[in-house]
C-alpha angles and dihedrals in degrees: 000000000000124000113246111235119236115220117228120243110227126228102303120217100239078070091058092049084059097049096055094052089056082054090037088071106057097032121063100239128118134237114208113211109144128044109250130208105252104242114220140195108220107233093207098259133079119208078052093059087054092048096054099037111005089237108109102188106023095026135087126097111022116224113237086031141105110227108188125192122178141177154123121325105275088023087122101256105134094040090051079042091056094036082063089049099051083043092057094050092055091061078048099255119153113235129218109200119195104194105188087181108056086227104120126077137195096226087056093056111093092051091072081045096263129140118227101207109138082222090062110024122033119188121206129187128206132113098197121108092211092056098039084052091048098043093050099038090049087052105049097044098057081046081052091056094053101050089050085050097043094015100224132054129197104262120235140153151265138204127194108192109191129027091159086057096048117108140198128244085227084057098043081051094052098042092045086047084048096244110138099204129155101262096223093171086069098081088043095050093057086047081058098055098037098048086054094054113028089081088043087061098047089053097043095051097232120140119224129208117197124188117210140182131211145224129197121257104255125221089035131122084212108027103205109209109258129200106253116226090056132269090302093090087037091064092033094052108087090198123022125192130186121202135202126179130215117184119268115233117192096161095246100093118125127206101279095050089086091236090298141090106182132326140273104233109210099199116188122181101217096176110031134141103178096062135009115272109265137167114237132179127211138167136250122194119204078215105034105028110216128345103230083211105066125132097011087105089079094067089049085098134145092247089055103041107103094059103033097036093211120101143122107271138052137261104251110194115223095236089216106047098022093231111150113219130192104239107200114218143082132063087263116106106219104207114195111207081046097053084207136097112228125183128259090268089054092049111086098058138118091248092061105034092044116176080262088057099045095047087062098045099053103075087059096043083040103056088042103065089029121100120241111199128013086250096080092048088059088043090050090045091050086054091047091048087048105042085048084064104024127359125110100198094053087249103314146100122249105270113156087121099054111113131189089274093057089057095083110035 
């Protein structure tokens, strides 16, 4: 009788899997193999918090991520930039601050709330591209070392502010020898520097905050703004925010305020994959910094009244059957746990949005910046991809007109 052949099994892949966690060891690369809660520094506000992560109250700048917001010069980067940082230190994070514009100083610090401990804060100048990439890719590979010796570090972040001051060695040795050339090895330089720490970062587990300026497209009948240093800090970025400003007007400015007292900041995430790309807009006090309040207004609406408790209107009673109603109209807020109606000024206060309040709120704020289907991640992804090449609107419709009541329909 014949023997029966046994068939050999091949290399199975529980046996690679072995195998990667032997390299694993000795190369810094990660192996994914639990699902693990996203970490977030709150920015201070939080409508902002829901638009780059759709999380409200636990949201806002993602570890392991670069989150790149850029603008004009007075559009508020550097001040939501050190909101994040005072923030940071609160959940007890160090900070690095690379400051390319020698604007920021120490003494200045707690009156943005942080605190200027060098064992806290540590504040580092230099505006070339070379030395920054050095600097940073020195540091986070001997970080990288001890992590693989003691497997964990203390998170804590870093903010480069800004990319649109940084040289280049090439462009300080022309200017010195008196040749006034085009440096063209300063984008790649910076392509350079972000491509060698963006996936650091990720494995290390520190957030990053880069501040950016624009310039207008040239050669367009509608110049669209575009991110200085080159695309290498757009696909690096894992979320990427463009600001305008507007002046604030609370009616108490006095001659000298130049018709302002603050600004109205208009934010729109124009890369994000966390939440849908929205425009959002937020205020900014030359007294009283940021509200961490604004916008959430717009959700306060009759729809949403018996869960939230905030809308225009007012709770009228059936004098037969004794059923309270809400009742929409009027320019008045009715706040329920106030049992009292306040004006628009009097709205964004502790005493209206309690714990209680916010905890409501954030499932509706929450599913509409969140994304539903995978479908509309790739579709987000494609506009991003094509208002990188072509698009003269960075991606979005014109929506300047848009108000709280369009946000619904």
């Amino acid at each position: 009788m014949a023997k029966k052949k046994t068939e050999k099994k091949g290399f199975s892949f529980s046996k690679v899997g072995s195998l990667l966690d032997n390299i694993t060891k000795k190369v810094p690369v990660i192996i994914e193999s639990e699902v693990k809660d996203r970490k977030f520094i709150d920015t201070g506000v939080y409508l902002l918090n829901a638009a780059l992560s759709a999380k409200m109250l636990d949201g806002g700048i993602e570890y392991g991520k670069i989150f790149t917001v850029a603008g004009d010069s007075g559009t508020g980067k550097t001040f939501i930039a050190l909101s994040v940082v005072k923030n940071a230190q609160k959940s007890g994070m160090g900070v690095i601050y690379i400051d390319t514009e020698y604007s920021l100083r120490l003494d200045d610090l707690p009156k943005y709330g942080v605190d200027n401990d060098p064992e806290k804060f540590k504040l580092i100048r230099g505006n070339k591209v070379e030395d920054i990439n050095i600097l940073l890719t020195q540091l986070l590979d001997e970080l990288k070392e001890e992590k693989l010796k003691n497997g964990s570090i203390e998170p804590f972040l870093i903010v480069l502010d800004s990319v649109g001051q940084m040289s280049s060695n090439k462009e300080k040795t022309d200017l010195i020898s008196g040749n006034l050339k085009v440096d063209m090895t300063r984008a790649k330089s910076l392509a350079a520097m972000f491509r060698s720490i963006n996936t650091d970062l990720g494995f290390l587990d520190i957030p990053m905050v880069v501040c950016n300026h624009v310039y207008l497209e040239q050669g367009s009948m509608y110049p669209k703004q575009i991110i200085k240093g080159g695309k290498a800090l757009v696909y690096s970025s894992s979320v990427i925010g463009m600001m305008s400003k507007a002046k604030l007007k609370s009616g108490d400015e006095d001659d000298m305020d130049l018709g302002a007292s603050g600004i109205v900041v208009t934010f729109k995430t124009a890369k994000n994959r966390l939440a849908k790309p929205k425009k959002i807009k937020f205020e900014i006090s030359f007294v009283s910094g940021m509200n961490v309040y604004t916008g959430l207004d717009a959700f306060c609406r009759p729809e949403f009244y018996d869960q939230i408790g905030i809308a225009k209107g007012k709770e009228v009673v059936d004098k037969e059957t004794g059923e309270i109603t809400f009742q929409p109209g009027g320019n008045r807020w009715y706040v329920r746990h106030l049992g009292k109606s306040v004006f628009t000024k009097n709205l964004l206060t502790s005493e209206v949005f309690t714990p209680e309040v916010l905890k409501s709120m954030e499932p509706i704020v929450n599913d509409y910046f969140r994304y539903k289907t995978i479908d509309e991640i790739e579709d987000m992804a494609k506009e991003f991809d094509n208002s990188v090449k072509e698009d003269d609107t960075n991606g979005f419709e014109d929506m300047d007109n848009v108000d709280a009541s369009d946000l619904f329909n």
